[in-house]
Structure formats: C-alpha cells, structure tokens
Backbone as numpy.savetxt, mean C-alpha at the origin, in Angstrom:
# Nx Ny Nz CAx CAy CAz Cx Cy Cz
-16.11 9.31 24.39 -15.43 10.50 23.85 -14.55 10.07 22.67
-14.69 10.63 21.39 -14.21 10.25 20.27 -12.38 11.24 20.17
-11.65 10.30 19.93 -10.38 11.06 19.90 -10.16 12.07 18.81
-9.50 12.71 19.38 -9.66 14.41 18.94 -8.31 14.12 17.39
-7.56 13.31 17.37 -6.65 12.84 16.26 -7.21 11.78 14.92
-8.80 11.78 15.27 -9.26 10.63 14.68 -10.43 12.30 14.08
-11.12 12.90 15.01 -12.07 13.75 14.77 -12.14 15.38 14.21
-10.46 16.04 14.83 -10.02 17.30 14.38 -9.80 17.45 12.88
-10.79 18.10 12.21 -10.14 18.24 10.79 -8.97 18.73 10.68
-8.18 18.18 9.82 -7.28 19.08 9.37 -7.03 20.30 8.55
-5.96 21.12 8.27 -6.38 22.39 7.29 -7.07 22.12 5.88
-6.97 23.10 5.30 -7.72 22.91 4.56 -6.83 23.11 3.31
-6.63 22.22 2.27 -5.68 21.73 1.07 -5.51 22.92 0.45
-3.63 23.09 0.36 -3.27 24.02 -0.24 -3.04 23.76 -2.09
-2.62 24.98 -3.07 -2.81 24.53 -4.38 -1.73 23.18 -4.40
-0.75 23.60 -3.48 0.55 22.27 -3.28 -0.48 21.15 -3.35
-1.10 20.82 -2.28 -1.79 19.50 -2.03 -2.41 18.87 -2.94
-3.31 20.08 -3.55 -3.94 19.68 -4.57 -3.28 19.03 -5.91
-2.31 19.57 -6.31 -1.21 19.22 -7.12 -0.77 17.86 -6.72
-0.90 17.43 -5.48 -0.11 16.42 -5.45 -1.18 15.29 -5.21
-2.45 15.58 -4.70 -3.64 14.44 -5.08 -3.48 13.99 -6.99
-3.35 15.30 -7.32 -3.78 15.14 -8.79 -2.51 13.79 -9.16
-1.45 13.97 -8.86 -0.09 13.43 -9.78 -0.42 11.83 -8.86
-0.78 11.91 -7.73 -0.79 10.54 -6.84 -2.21 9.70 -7.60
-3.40 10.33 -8.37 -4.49 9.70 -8.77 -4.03 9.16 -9.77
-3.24 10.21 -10.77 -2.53 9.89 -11.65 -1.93 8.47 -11.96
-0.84 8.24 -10.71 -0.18 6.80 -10.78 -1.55 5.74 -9.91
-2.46 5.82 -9.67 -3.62 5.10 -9.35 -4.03 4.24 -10.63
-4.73 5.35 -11.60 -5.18 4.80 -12.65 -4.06 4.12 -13.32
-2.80 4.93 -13.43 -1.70 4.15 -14.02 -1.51 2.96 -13.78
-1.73 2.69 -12.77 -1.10 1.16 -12.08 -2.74 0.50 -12.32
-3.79 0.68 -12.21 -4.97 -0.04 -12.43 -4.95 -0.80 -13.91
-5.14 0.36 -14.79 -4.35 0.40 -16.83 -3.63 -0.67 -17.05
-2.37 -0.55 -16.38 -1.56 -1.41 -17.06 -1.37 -2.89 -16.03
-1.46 -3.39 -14.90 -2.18 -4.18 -14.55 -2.94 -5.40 -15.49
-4.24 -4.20 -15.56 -5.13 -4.88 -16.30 -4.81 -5.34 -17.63
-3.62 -4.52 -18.94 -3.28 -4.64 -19.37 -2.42 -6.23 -19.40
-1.30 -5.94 -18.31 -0.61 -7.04 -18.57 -1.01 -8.18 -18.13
-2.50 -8.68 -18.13 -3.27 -9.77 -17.77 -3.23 -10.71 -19.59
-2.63 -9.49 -20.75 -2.84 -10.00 -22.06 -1.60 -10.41 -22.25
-0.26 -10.33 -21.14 0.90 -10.63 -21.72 1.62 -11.67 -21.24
1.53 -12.96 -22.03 1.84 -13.99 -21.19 3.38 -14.24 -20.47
3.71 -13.21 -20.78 5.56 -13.04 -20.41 5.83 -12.62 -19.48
4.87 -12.06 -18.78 4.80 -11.00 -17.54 5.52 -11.85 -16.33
6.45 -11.43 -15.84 6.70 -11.94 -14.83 7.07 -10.76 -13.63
8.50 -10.79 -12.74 8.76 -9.84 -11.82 9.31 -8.72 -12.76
9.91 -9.00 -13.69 10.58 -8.18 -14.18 8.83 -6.45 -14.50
8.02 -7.02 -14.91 6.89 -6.26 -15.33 6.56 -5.61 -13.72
6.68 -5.97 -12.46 6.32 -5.48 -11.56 7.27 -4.37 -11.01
8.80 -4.78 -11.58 9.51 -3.93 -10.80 9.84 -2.68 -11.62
9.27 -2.61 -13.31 9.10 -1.47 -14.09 7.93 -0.80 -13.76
7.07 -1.07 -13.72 5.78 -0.41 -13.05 6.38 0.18 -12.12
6.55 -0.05 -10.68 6.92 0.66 -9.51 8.11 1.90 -9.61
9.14 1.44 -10.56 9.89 1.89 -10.96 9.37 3.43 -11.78
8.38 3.41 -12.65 8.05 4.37 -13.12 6.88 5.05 -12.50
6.23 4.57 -11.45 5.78 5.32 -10.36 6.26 6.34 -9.29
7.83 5.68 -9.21 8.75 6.03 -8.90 9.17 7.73 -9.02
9.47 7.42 -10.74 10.13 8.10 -11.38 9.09 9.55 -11.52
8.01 8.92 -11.37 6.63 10.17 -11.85 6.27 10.72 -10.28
6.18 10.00 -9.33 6.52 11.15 -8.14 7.77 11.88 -7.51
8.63 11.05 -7.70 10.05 11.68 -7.58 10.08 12.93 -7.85
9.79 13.01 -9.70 9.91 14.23 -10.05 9.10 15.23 -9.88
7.66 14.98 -9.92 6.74 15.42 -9.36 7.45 16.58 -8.08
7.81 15.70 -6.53 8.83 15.98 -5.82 9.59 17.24 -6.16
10.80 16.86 -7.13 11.94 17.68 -7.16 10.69 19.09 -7.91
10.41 19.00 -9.13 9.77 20.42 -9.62 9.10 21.41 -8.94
8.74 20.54 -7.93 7.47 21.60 -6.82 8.21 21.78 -5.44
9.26 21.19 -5.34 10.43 21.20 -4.53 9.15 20.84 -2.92
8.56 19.75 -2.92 7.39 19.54 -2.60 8.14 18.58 -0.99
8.72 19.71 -0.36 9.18 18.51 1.18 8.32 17.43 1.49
7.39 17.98 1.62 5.97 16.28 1.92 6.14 15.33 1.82
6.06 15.53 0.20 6.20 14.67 -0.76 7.39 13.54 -0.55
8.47 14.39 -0.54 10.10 13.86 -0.49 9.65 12.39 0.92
9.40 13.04 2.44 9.34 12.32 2.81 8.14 11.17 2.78
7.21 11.51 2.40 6.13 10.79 2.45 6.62 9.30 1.38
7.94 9.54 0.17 8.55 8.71 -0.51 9.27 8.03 0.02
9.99 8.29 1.40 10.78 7.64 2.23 9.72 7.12 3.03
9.03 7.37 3.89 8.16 6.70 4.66 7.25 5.60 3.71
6.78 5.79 2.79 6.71 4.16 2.18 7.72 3.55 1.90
8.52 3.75 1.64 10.03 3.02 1.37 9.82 2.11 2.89
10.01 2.89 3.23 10.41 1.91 5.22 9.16 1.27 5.24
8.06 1.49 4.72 7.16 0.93 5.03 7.03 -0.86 4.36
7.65 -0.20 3.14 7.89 -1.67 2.60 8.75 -2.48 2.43
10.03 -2.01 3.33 11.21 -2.69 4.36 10.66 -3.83 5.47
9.93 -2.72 6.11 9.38 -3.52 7.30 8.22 -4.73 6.91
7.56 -3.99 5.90 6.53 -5.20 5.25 7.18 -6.71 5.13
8.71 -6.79 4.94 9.26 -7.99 4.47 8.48 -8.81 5.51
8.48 -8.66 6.74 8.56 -9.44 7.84 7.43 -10.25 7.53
6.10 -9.73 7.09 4.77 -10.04 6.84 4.99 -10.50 5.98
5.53 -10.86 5.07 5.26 -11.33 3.63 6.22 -12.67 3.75
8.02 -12.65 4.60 8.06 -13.95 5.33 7.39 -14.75 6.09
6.05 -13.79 6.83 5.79 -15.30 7.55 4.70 -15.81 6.79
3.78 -14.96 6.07 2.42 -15.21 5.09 3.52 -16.67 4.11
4.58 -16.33 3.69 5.07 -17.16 3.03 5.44 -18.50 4.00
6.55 -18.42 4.87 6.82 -19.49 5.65 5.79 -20.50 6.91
5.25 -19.03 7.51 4.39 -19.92 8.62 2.62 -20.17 8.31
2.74 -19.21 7.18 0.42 -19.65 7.03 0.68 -20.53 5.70
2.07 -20.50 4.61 1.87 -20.95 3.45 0.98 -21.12 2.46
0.44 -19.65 2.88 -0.53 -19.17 1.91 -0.19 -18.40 0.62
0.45 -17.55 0.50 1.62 -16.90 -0.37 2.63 -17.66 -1.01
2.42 -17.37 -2.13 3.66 -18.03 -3.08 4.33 -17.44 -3.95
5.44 -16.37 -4.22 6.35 -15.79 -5.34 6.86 -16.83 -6.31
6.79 -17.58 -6.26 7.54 -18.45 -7.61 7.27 -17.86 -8.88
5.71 -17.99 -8.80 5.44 -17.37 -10.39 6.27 -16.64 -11.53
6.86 -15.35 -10.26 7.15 -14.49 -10.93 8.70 -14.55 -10.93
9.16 -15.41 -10.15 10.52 -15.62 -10.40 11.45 -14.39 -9.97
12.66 -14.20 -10.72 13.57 -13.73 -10.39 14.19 -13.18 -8.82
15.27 -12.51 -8.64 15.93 -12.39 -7.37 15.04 -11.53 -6.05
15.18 -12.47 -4.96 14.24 -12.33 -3.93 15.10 -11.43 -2.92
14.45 -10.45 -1.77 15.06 -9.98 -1.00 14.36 -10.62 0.14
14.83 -11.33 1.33 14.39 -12.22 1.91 13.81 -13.22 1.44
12.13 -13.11 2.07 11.39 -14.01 0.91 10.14 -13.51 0.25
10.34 -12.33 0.06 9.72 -11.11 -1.03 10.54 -11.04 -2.65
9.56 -10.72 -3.35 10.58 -10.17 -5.02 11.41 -9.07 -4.55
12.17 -8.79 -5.14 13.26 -7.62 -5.17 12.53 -6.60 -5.44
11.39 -6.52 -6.10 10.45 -5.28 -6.01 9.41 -4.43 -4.96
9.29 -5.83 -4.32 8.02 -5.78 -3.03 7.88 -4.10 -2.20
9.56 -4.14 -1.94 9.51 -2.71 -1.34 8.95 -1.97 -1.79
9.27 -1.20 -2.86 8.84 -0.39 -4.35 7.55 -0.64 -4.00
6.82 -1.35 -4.02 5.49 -1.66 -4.23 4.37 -1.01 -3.20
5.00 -1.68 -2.15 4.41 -1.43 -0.79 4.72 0.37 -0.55
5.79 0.74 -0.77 6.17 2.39 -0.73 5.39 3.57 -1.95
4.61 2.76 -2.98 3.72 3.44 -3.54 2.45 3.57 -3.64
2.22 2.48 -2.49 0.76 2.04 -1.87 0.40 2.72 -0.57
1.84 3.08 0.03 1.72 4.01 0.96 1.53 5.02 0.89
1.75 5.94 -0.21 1.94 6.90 -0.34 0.59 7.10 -1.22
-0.01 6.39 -1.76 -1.05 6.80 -2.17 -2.41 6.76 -1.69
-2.36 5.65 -0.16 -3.15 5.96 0.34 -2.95 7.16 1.71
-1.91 7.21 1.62 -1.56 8.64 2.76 -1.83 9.86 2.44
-1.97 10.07 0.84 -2.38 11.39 0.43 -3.72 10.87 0.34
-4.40 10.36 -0.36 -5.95 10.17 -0.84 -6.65 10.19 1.00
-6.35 9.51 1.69 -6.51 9.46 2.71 -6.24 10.95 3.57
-5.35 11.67 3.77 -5.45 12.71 4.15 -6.48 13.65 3.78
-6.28 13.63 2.34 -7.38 14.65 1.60 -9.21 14.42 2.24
-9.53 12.93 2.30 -10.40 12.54 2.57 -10.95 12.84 4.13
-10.01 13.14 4.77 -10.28 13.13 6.50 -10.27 14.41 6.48
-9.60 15.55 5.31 -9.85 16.89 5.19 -11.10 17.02 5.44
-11.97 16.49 4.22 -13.31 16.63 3.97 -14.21 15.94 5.07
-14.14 14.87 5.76 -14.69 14.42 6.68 -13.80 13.55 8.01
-13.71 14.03 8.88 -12.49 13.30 9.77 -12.92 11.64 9.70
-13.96 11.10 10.29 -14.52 9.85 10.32 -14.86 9.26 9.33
-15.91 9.96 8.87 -16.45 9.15 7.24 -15.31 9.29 6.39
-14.30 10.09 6.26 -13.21 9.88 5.06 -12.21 9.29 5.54
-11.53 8.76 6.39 -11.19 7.60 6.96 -11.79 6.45 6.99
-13.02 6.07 7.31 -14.20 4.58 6.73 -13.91 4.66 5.07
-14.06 5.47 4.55 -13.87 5.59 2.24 -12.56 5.00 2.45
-11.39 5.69 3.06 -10.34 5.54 2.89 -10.23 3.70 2.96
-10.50 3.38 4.36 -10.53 1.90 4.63 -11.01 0.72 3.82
-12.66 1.92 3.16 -12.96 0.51 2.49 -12.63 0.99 0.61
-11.67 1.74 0.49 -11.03 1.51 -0.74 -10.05 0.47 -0.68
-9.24 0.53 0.44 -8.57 -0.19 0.63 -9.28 -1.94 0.32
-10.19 -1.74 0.75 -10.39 -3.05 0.82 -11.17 -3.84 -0.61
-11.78 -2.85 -1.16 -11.76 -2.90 -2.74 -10.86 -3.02 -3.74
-9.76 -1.60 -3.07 -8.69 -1.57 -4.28 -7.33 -2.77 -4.68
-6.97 -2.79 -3.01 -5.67 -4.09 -3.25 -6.41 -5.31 -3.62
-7.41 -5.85 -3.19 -7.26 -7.20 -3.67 -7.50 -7.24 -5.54
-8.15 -6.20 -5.62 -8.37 -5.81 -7.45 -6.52 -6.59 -7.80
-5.22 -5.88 -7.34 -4.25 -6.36 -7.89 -3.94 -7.75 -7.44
-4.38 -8.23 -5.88 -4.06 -9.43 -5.62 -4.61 -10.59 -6.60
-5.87 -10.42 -7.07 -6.45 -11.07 -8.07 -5.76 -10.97 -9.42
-5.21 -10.08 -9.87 -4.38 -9.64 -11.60 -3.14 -10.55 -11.20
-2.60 -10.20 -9.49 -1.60 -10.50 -9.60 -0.95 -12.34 -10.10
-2.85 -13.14 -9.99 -2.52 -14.52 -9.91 -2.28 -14.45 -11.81
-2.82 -13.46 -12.00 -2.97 -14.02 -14.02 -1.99 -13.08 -14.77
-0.81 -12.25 -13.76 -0.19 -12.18 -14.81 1.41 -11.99 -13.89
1.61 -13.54 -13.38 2.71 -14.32 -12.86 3.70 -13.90 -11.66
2.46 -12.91 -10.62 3.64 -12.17 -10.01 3.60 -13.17 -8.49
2.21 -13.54 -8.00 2.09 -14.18 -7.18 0.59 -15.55 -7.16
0.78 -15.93 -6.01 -0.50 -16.68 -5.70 -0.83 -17.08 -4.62
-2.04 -17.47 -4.25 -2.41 -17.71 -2.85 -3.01 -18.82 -2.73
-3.03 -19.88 -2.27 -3.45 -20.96 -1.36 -3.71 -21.59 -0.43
-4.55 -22.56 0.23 -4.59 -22.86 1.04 -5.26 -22.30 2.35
-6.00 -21.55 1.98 -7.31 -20.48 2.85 -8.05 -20.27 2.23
-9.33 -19.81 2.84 -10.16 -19.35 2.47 -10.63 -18.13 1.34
-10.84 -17.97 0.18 -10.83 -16.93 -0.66 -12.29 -16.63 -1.11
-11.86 -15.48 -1.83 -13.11 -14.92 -2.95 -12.26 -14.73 -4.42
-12.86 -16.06 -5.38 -11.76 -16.05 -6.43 -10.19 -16.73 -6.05
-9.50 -15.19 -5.86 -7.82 -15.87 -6.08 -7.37 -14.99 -4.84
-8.46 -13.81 -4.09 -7.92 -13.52 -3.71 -8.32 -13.90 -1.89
-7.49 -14.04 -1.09 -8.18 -14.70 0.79 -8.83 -13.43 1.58
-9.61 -14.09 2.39 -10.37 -12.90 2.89 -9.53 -11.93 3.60
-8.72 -13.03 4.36 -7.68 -12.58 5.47 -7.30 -11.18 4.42
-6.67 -10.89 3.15 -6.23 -9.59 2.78 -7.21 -8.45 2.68
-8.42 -9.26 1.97 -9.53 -7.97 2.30 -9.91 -7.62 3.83
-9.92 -8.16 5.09 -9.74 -7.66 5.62 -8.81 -6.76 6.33
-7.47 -7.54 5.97 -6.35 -6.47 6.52 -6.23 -5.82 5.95
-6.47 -5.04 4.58 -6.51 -4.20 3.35 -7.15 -3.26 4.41
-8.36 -3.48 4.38 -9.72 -2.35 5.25 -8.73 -1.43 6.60
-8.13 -2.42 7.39 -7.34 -1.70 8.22 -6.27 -0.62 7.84
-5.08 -1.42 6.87 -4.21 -1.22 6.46 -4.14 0.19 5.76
-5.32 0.31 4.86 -5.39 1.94 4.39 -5.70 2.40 4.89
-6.51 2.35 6.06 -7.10 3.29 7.05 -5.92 4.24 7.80
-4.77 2.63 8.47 -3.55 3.07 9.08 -2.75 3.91 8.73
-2.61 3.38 7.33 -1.67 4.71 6.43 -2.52 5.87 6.30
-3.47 5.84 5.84 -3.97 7.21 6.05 -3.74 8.34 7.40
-3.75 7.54 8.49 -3.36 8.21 10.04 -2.24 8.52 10.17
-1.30 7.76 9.15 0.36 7.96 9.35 0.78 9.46 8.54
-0.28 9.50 7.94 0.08 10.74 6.92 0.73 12.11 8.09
-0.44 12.01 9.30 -0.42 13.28 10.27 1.40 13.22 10.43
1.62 12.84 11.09 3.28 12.75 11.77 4.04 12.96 10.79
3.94 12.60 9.43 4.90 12.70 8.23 4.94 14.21 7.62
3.43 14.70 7.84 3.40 15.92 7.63 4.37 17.31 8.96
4.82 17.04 9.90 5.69 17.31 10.45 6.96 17.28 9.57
7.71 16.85 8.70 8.60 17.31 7.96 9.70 17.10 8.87
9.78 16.14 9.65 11.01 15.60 11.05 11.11 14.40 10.65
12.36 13.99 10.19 12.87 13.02 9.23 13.27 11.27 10.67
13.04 12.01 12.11 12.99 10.48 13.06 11.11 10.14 13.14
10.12 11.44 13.01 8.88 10.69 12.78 8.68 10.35 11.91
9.19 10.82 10.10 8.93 10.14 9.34 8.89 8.70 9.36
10.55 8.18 9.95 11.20 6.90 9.93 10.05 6.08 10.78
9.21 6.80 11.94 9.06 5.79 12.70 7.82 5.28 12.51
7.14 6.55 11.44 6.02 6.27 10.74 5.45 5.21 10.02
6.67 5.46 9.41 7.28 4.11 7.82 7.30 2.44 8.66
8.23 2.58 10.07 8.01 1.54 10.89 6.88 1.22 11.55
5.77 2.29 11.81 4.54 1.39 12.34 4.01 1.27 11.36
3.97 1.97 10.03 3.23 1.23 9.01 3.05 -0.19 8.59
4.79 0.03 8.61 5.09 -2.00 8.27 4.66 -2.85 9.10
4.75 -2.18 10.52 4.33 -3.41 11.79 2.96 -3.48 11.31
2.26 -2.47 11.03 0.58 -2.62 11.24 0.41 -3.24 9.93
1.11 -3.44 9.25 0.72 -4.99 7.53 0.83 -6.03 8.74
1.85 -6.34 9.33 2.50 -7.72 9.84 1.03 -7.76 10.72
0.17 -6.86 11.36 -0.46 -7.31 12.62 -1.75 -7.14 12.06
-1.92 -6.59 11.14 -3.74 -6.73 10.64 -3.73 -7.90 9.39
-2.90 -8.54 8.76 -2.98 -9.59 8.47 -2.99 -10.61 9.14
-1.90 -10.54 10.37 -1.96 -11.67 11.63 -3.53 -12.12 12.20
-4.05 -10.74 12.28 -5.46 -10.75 13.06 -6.46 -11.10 12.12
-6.26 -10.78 10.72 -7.09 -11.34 9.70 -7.14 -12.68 9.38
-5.89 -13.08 10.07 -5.84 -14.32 9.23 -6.06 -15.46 10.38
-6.10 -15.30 11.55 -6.67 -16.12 12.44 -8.24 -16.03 12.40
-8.80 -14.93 12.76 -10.42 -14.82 12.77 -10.66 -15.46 11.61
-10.02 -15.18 9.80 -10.96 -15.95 8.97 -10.61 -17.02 8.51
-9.43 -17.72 9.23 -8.82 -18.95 8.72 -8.59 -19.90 10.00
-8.73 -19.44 10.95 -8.49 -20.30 12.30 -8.99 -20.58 13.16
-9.88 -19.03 13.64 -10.78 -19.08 14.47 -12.36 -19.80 14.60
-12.75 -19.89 13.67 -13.77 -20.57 12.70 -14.04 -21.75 11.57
C-alpha cells in the first residue's frame, strides 16, 4: 500500500503559485549564469558566494513582501533553519570524512562552514520545495523521482564550478571529476526531502515551519552519512 502523503495530489496551483514558480526559476537560471560566469574570474572567492545568495535573497524577499505571499515568507525561514542545521553536516564532511575543504574561498567561517553556507543552503531549499511541490502537483510519484533526480544533476553542476571558482573542494573519495559520488547521491535524496517538506510549510504554522527547516537539515547530515559509507566505505 503506497502512502497516501507520497500519492494524494495536491490542489491544483493557484495564479499565486504560479507567480512564485516563475520568480523561484528565475533565481535558478540566475545562480546557474553567473556561476558559470564566475568560473572567468580569477578573484572569486567567498566574498562572490555570499553576493549571489544575498541577491537571491533580495529577489525573493521582495517577490514575498509585493504579493504579500505568506508561503513564501515562511518557506524563506524554513530554508534559513535548514541551513543552520546543515552546519552540523558540513562540520563533520569537514572534520571526520576530510573530504571537504573551505580554504579556497577564505574569509570568516561560522563553525566550520563560510559565513554564507546558510544563505546558500536556504535558497536551495526553497527552490527545490516549490519546483518540487509544483511537480508532485502534476504527478505525486513521478514528480517527486524529476524532483530527486534534478537534484542529483543540479547540485553537483555547482559542486564542480564550486572547485574553479575558489569557494570549495573535495578530496580524498571517490569522485566524478571534482565532484564525490557520496553528494550525487545524497543530492537525489535531499531534493526529494525538501520537496516533501514543502506539505507542512504550506500550513502557514510558524512551530511546523521551524521543525520542517530542522528535519531538512537533519536529512543533509543523514543522506550524506548514508552516501558516504555505501560509496566510500562499504566497498
């Protein structure tokens, strides 16, 4: 018996929603563009990561306030927490697999993440929580599998930019290129998850938002954990 939270479509996208796929594709390509862009700028360091996010920021925010778009508002806080809690994962990828390395990109760290990481992770959430919703609109199962395996296409696209234009790097495992399998697989999970987190956020109850944002982060820390034993340990 297939669960009825995995299989029940949801309604069917209001002009709101639609409006807000459009502005969330929007900062997609944005962040793909210039990315790719700053692969030509040899100066690039954290400072280039935390203006990007920053003006992702700034373009759903407002987005947000004009359409006075509640969703939205929280769905900005629930990646926020999401990429609070992410720290945890990104200390131990750094300290205990020493696969991860921030030096590159230098400047002031919050734990042992860039000062941007949050930002980062909170616009990754949010863009696969809408694209992902929309998608399980159209098909509960099969647009949840798209959702997953964008995921697993789309992040390592930046994990790879990220080695050539100074934000991070990876070593010491197994890869394709620059980037380890261990992320393409936890990627595959990881958007899937956020996509599921979307349901509860859409409740507009600011303790499920929070707790949303918190299993989001746990589920980085535990589908990398599981990725990274099966393709680096177990074998």
């Amino acid at each position: 018996m297939q669960a009825s939270w995995l299989t029940t479509p949801l309604g069917r996208p209001s002009p709101l929603d639609s409006a807000r796929l459009r502005i969330v594709v929007v900062t997609i390509i944005l962040n793909v563009l210039v990315v790719g862009l700053l692969v030509f700028a040899p100066w690039s360091n954290w400072r280039t990561g935390l203006a990007l996010n920053l003006l992702d920021n700034v373009i759903l925010g407002v987005f947000a306030l004009r359409h006075r778009d509640r969703f939205h508002g929280h769905l900005l806080v629930f990646g926020l927490v999401v990429g609070l809690v992410e720290l945890a994962a990104d200390a131990w990828l750094v300290d205990s697999t020493r696969t991860l390395d921030y030096s590159p990109g230098g400047g002031p760290m919050l734990w042992r993440s860039p000062i941007w990481m949050p930002l980062a992770w909170q616009i990754v959430a949010v863009q696969f929580a809408v694209v992902g919703e929309r998608l399980r609109q159209w098909r509960p199962l099969t647009g949840l599998a798209l959702t997953a395996l964008l995921g697993a296409v789309n992040i390592p696209y930046y994990e790879e930019m990220a080695r050539r234009i100074h934000w991070w790097i990876y070593s010491g495992c197994r890869m394709i290129s620059g980037t380890p399998y261990y992320i393409i697989v936890g990627e595959f999970v990881i958007a899937a998850g956020l996509a599921l987190l979307a349901t509860p956020v859409r409740r507009l109850e600011w303790l499920r938002t929070l707790a949303a944002g918190f299993a989001g982060g746990v589920l980085i820390f535990v589908a990398y954990a599981i990725a990274y034993f099966f393709t680096d340990r177990a074998f």
